[in-house]
C-alpha positions as CSV (number, residue, x, y, z in Angstrom):
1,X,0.0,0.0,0.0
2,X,1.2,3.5,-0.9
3,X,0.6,6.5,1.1
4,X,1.5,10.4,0.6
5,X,0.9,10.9,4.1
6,X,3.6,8.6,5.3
7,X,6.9,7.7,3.2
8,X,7.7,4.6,5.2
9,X,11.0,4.6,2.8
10,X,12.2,8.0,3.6
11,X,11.9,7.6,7.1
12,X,13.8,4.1,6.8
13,X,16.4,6.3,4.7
14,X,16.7,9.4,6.6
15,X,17.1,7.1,10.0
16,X,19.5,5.1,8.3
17,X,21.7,8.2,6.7
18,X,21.3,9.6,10.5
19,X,23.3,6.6,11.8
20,X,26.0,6.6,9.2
21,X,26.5,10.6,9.6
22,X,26.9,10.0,13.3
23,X,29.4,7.4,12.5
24,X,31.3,9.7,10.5
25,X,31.4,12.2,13.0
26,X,32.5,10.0,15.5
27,X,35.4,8.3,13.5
28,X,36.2,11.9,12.0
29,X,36.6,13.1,15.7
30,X,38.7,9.8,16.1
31,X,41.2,10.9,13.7
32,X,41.4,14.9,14.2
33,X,42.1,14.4,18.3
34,X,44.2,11.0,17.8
35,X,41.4,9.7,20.7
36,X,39.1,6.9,20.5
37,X,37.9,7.9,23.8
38,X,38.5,11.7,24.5
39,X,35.7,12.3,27.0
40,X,33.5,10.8,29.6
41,X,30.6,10.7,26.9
42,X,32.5,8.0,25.2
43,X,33.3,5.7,27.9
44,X,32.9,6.8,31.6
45,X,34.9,3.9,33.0
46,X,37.7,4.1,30.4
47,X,37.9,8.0,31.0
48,X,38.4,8.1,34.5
49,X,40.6,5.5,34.4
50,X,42.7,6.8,31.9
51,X,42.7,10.4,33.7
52,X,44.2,8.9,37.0
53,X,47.2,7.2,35.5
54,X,47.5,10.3,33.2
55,X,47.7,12.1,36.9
56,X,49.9,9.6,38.2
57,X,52.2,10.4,35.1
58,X,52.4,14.2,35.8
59,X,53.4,13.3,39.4
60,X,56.1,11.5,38.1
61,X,57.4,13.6,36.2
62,X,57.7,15.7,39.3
63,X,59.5,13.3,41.2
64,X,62.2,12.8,38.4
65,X,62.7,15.9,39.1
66,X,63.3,15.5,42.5
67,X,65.2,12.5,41.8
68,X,67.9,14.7,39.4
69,X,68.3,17.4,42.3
70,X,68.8,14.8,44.8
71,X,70.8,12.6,42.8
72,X,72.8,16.4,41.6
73,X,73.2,16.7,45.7
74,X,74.3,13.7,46.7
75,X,77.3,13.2,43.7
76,X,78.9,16.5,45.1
77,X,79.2,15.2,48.8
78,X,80.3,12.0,47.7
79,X,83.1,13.5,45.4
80,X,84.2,15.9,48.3
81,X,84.0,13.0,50.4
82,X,86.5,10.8,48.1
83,X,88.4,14.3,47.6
84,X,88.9,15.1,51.4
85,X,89.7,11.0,51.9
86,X,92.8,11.6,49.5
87,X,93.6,14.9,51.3
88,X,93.8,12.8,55.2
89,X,96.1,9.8,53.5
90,X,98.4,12.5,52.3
91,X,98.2,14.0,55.6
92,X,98.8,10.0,57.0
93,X,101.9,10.2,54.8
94,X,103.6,13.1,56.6
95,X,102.6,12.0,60.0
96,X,104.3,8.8,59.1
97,X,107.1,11.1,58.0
98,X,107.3,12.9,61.3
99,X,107.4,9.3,63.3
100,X,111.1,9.0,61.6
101,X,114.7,10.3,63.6
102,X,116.3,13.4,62.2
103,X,113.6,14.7,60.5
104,X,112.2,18.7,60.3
105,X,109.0,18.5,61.8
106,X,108.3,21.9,61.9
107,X,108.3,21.7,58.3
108,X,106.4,18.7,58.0
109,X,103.4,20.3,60.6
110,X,103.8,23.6,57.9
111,X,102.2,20.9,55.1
112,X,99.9,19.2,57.7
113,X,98.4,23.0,58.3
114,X,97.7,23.7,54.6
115,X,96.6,20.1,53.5
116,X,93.9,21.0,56.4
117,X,93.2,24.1,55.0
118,X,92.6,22.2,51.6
119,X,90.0,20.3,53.2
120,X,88.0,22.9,55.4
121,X,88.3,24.4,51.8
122,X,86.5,21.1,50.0
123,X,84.4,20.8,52.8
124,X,82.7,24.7,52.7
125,X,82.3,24.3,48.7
126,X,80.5,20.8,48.5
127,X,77.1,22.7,48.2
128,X,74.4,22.2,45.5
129,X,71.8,24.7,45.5
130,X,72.8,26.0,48.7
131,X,72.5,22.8,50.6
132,X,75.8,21.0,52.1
133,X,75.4,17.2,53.2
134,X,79.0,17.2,55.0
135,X,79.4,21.0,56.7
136,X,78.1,19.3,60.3
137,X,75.3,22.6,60.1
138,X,72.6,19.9,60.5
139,X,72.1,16.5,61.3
140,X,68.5,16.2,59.7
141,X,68.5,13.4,57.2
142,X,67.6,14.7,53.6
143,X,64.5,13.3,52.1
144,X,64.1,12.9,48.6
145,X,60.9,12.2,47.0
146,X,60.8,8.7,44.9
147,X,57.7,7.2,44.5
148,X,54.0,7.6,44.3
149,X,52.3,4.4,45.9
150,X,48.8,4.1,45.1
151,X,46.9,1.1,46.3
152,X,44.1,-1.0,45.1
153,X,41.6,1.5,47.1
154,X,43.3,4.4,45.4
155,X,45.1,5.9,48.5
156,X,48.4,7.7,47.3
157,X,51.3,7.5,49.4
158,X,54.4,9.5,49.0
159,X,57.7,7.3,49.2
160,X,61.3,8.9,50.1
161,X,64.6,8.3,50.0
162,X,66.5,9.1,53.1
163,X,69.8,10.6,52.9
164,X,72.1,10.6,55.9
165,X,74.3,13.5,56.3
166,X,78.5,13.1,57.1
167,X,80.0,15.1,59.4
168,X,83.5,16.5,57.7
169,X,83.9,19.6,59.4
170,X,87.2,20.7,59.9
171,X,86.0,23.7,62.2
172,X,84.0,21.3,64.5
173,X,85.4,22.4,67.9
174,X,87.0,19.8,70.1
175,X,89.2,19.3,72.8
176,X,92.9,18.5,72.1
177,X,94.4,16.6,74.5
178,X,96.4,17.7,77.6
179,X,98.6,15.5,80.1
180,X,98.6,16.3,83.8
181,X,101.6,17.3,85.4
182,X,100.0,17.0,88.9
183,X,101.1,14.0,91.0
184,X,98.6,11.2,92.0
185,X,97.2,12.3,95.3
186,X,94.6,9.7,96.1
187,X,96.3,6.1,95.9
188,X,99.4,5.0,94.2
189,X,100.3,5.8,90.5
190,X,100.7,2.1,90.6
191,X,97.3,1.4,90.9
192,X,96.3,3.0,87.8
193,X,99.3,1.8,85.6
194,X,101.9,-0.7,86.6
195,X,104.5,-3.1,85.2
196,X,107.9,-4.8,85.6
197,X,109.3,-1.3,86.7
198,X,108.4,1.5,89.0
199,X,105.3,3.6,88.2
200,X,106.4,7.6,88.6
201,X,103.6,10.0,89.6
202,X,104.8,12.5,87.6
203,X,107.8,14.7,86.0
204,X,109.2,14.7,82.7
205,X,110.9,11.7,82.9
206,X,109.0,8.5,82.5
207,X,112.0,5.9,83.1
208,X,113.1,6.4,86.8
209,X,113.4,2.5,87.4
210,X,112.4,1.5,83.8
211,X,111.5,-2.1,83.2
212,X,114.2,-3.4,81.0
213,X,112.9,-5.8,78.3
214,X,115.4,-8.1,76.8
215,X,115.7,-9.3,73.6
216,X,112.8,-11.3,72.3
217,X,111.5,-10.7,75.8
218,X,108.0,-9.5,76.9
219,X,106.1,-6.5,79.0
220,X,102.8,-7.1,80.9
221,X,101.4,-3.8,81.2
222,X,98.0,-3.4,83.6
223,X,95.7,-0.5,83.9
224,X,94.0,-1.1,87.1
225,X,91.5,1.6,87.4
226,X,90.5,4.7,85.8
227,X,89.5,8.0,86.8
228,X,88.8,11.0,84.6
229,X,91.5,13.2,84.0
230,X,94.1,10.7,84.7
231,X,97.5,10.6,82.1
232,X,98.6,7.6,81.5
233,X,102.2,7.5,79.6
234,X,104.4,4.6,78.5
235,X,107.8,6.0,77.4
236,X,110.2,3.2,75.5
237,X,113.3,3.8,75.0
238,X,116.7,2.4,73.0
239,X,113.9,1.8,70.1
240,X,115.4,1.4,66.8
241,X,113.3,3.8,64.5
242,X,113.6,4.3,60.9
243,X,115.7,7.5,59.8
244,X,114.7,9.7,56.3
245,X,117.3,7.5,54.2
246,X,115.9,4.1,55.7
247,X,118.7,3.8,58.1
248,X,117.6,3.0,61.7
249,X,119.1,5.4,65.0
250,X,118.2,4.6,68.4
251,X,115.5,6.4,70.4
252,X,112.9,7.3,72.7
253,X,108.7,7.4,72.1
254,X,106.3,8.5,74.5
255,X,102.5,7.0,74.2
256,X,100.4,8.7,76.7
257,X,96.8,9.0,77.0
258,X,94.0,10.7,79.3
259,X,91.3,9.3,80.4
260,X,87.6,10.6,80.1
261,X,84.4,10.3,82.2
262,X,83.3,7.6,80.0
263,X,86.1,5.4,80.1
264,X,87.0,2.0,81.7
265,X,90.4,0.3,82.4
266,X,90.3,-1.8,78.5
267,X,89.4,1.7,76.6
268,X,92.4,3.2,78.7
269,X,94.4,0.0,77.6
270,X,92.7,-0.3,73.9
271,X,94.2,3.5,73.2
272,X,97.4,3.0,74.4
273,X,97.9,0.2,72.1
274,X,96.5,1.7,69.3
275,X,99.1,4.2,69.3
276,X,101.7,1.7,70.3
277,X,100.8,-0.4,67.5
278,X,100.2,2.5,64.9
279,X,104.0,3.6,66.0
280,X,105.9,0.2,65.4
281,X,103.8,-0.1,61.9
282,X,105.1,3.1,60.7
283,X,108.6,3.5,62.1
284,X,109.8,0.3,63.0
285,X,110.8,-2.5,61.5
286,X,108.1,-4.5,62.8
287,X,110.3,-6.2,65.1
288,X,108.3,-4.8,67.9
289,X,104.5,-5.5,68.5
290,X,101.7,-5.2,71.2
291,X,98.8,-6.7,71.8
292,X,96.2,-7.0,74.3
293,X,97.1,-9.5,77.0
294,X,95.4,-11.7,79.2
295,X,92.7,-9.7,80.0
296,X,91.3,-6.7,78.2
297,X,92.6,-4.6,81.2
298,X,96.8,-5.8,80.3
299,X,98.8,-4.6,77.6
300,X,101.4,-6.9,76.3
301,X,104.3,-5.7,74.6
302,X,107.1,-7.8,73.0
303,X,110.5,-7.1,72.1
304,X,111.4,-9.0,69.0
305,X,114.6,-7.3,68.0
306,X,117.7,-8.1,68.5
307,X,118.6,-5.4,71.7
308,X,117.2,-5.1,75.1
309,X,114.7,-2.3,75.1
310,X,113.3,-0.1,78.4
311,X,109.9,1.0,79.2
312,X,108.9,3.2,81.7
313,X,105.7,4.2,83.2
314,X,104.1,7.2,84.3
315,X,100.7,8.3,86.1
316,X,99.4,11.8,86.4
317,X,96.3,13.5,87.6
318,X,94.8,17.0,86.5
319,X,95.1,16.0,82.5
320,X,92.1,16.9,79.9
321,X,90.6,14.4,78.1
322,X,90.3,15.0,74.4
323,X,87.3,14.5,72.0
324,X,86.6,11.5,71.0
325,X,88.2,11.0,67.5
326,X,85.1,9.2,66.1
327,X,82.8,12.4,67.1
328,X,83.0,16.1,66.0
329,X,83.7,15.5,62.3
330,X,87.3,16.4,61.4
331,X,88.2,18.9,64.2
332,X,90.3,16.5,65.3
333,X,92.9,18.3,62.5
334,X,93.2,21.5,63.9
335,X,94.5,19.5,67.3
336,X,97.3,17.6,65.3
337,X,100.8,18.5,66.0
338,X,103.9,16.5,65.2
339,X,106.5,18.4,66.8
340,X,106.8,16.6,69.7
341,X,107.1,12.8,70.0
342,X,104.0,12.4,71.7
343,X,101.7,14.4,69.6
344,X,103.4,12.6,66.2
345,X,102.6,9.4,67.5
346,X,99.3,10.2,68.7
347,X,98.3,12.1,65.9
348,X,99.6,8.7,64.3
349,X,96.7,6.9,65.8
350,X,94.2,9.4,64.9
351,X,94.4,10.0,61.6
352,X,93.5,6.5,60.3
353,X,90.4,7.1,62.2
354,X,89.8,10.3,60.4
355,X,90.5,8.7,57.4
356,X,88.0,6.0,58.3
357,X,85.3,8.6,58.9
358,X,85.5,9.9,55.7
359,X,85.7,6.7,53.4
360,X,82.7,5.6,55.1
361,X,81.2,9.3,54.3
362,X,82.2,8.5,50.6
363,X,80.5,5.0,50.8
364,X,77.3,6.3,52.4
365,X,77.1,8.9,50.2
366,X,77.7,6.6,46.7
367,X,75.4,4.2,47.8
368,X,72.3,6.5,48.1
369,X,73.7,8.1,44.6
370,X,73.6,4.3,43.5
371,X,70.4,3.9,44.7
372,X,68.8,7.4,44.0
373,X,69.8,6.7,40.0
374,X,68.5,3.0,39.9
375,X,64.8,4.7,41.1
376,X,65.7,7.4,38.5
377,X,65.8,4.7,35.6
378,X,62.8,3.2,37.4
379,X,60.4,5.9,37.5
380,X,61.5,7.0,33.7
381,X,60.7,3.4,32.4
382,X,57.3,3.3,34.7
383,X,56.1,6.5,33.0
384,X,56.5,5.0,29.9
385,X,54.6,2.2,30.9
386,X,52.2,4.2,32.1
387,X,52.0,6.3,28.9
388,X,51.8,3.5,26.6
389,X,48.7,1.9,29.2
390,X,46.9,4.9,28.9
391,X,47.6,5.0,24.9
392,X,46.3,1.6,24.7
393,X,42.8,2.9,26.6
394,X,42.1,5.8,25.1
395,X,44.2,6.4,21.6
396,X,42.6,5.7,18.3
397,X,43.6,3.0,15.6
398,X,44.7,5.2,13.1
399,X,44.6,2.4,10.3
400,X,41.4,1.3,11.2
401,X,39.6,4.9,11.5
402,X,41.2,5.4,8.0
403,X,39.0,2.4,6.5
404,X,36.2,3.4,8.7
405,X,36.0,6.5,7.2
406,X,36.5,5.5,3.5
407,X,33.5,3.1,4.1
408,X,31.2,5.7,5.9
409,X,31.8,7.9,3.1
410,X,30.5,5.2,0.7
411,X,27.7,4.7,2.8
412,X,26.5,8.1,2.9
413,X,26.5,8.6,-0.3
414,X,24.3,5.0,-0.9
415,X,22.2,6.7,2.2
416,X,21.6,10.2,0.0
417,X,20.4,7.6,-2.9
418,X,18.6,6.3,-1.1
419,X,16.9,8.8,0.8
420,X,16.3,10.6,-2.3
421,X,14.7,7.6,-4.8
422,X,12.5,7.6,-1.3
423,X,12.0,10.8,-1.7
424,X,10.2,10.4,-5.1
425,X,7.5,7.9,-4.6
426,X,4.8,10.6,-3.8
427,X,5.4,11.3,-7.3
428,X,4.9,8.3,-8.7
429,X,1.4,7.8,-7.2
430,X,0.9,11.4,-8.6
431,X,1.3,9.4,-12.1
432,X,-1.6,7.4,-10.9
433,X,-4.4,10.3,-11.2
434,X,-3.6,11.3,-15.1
């Protein structure tokens, strides 16, 4: 049945032509903006997903930035630290030096002074961006930003790489050392130091009744108790010591040490030897050595060389105790001086513990660099993961839009047809009436 007042065909036509113009739309949108999806209209769920990791992305760009500063930070205290640890062994070298007979140690403290400068010098320029990880002005750790952790509920979490900061001041105050002259006035000196010999209470000479120690012989030394501010000094003499042209001349060391609040009769004992032992590695012929003895409380000292050796000992009250070496950063520098015997050889046993403190800086510090770079390369590679996730949501199949297109064009030009041979059937019944 035919009807003018409804073209059944036209409407089937225009609906259809509808349809493939809002296909064309759709896929022509699809090619200008490069989207398949490129609002919530499109796909709701798709979209919002897509928009948090493309959040997620922008944050980390942010933290590789973070990551470079920090990672920027952290190289320049590490290569101070590795530059101030070759500084303090060529400051071990001329202590070593200074351990030797007939040598100028005037001169040798004149290049001990300036190599110290060197370093306060490293130490006040290893800043980035105004911020120094080994000046001492701070021990807050610094906290660099690394990660964002979001969970399966979509909390975010902020992760953070923690930085520990090296103390490598030079300027650090401390306390140098300083031996009592004051004799013992509550007990013997005996009962805080004794040995083979006689134990003086004080004066400048430790060997009134020495203990003499014979050839391949040994020396029990005991500290028996400890009070702060008490010396302690073991003076050896007839050592044979190394001379400037490897030669060896006969002579006297003094190893002395005062004890602190803190300290017990094996730190008082463990001190003495590591300047002891620090000496005879460095200026001896190794024919000499001490240990600890029995008990951590004895110091044992044997005489491997072919000539009798004597060892006094000496016990004074009134003495100041000096920093810790392990504490207060490098000030320990300024207190060096090797122009006596006792301040070469103890300034013998501290440096390897400065020189300790600041490989360990260097260590510290290139670990964390190590570390802060590996998250670096981590973060980079996760955003383009996260990029190419998002891409795979949301971005449009460029090949397949371009057929799409060329067959929706085809289609809306059959639709036109179509919808205009539809068009025409009013007409032909028209025919009908003639």
């Amino acid at each position: 049945m035919s009807s003018i007042l409804t073209n059944s065909s036209a409407m089937v036509a225009l609906q259809t032509l509808k349809g493939i113009n809002a296909g064309l739309a759709s896929t022509q949108s699809e090619i200008s903006t490069g989207k398949s999806i490129s609002s919530a209209k499109d796909n709701a769920a798709v979209w919002a997903i897509s928009k948090v990791m493309e959040s997620d992305v922008q944050g980390f760009s942010g933290i590789s930035d973070s990551l470079a500063l920090g990672e920027s930070t952290v190289a320049v205290a590490r290569q101070a630290s590795e530059t101030i640890t070759d500084l303090l062994t060529e400051v071990k070298g001329k202590i070593v030096a200074a351990q030797e007979e007939n040598v100028d140690r005037g001169k040798i403290q004149t290049d001990i002074d300036a190599l110290t400068d060197q370093i306060k010098s490293v130490v006040g320029a290893a800043q980035f961006n105004g911020l120094n990880l080994i000046d001492g002005s701070s021990s807050d750790a610094l906290n660099i930003l690394s990660s964002l952790d979001r969970d399966s509920s979509g909390n975010v979490n902020a992760s953070q790489i923690e930085v520990a900061r090296q103390n490598l001041s030079v300027s650090t105050p401390v306390n140098a050392q300083s031996y009592g002259t004051t004799a013992v006035s509550v007990g013997a000196a005996s009962d805080y130091i004794s040995g083979a010999g006689t134990t003086q209470e004080a004066g400048s000479d430790a060997l009134t009744a020495p203990a003499t120690v014979a050839a391949s012989g040994v020396q029990n030394i005991t500290i028996g108790q400890v009070s702060e501010g008490i010396g302690y000094q073991i003076k050896m003499d007839d050592l044979e010591i190394l001379t400037a042209d490897g030669s060896t001349a006969t002579g006297t060391r003094t190893f002395e040490y005062v004890a602190s609040a803190s300290d017990g009769t094996a730190e008082v004992a463990a001190n003495l030897i590591s300047q002891i032992n620090a000496f005879f590695g460095a200026a001896t012929d190794s024919d000499y050595s001490v240990s600890v003895g029995a008990t951590d409380n004895v110091i044992t000292v044997t005489n491997g060389s072919g000539a009798a050796i004597d060892i006094g000992l000496q016990a004074t009250e009134g003495g100041t105790p000096g920093s810790d070496v392990s504490t207060g950063g490098l000030g320990t520098l300024a207190t060096l001086d090797v122009t006596t015997d006792s301040g070469a050889t103890g300034a013998l046993a501290a440096i390897d513990t400065l020189i300790d403190k600041a490989t360990e800086a260097a260590a510290a510090f290139g670990s964390a660099e190590s570390r802060i770079e590996t998250q670096s390369d981590f973060i980079s590679n996760l955003s383009d993961s996260l990029k190419t996730g998002i891409g795979a949501l949301v971005d449009a199949d460029m090949e397949e839009a371009s057929a799409r297109l060329q067959a929706l064009q085809t289609q809306q030009q059959l639709g036109i047809q179509a919808l205009s041979i539809a068009n025409q059937q009013p007409q032909n019944i028209l025919s009908l009436f003639r």
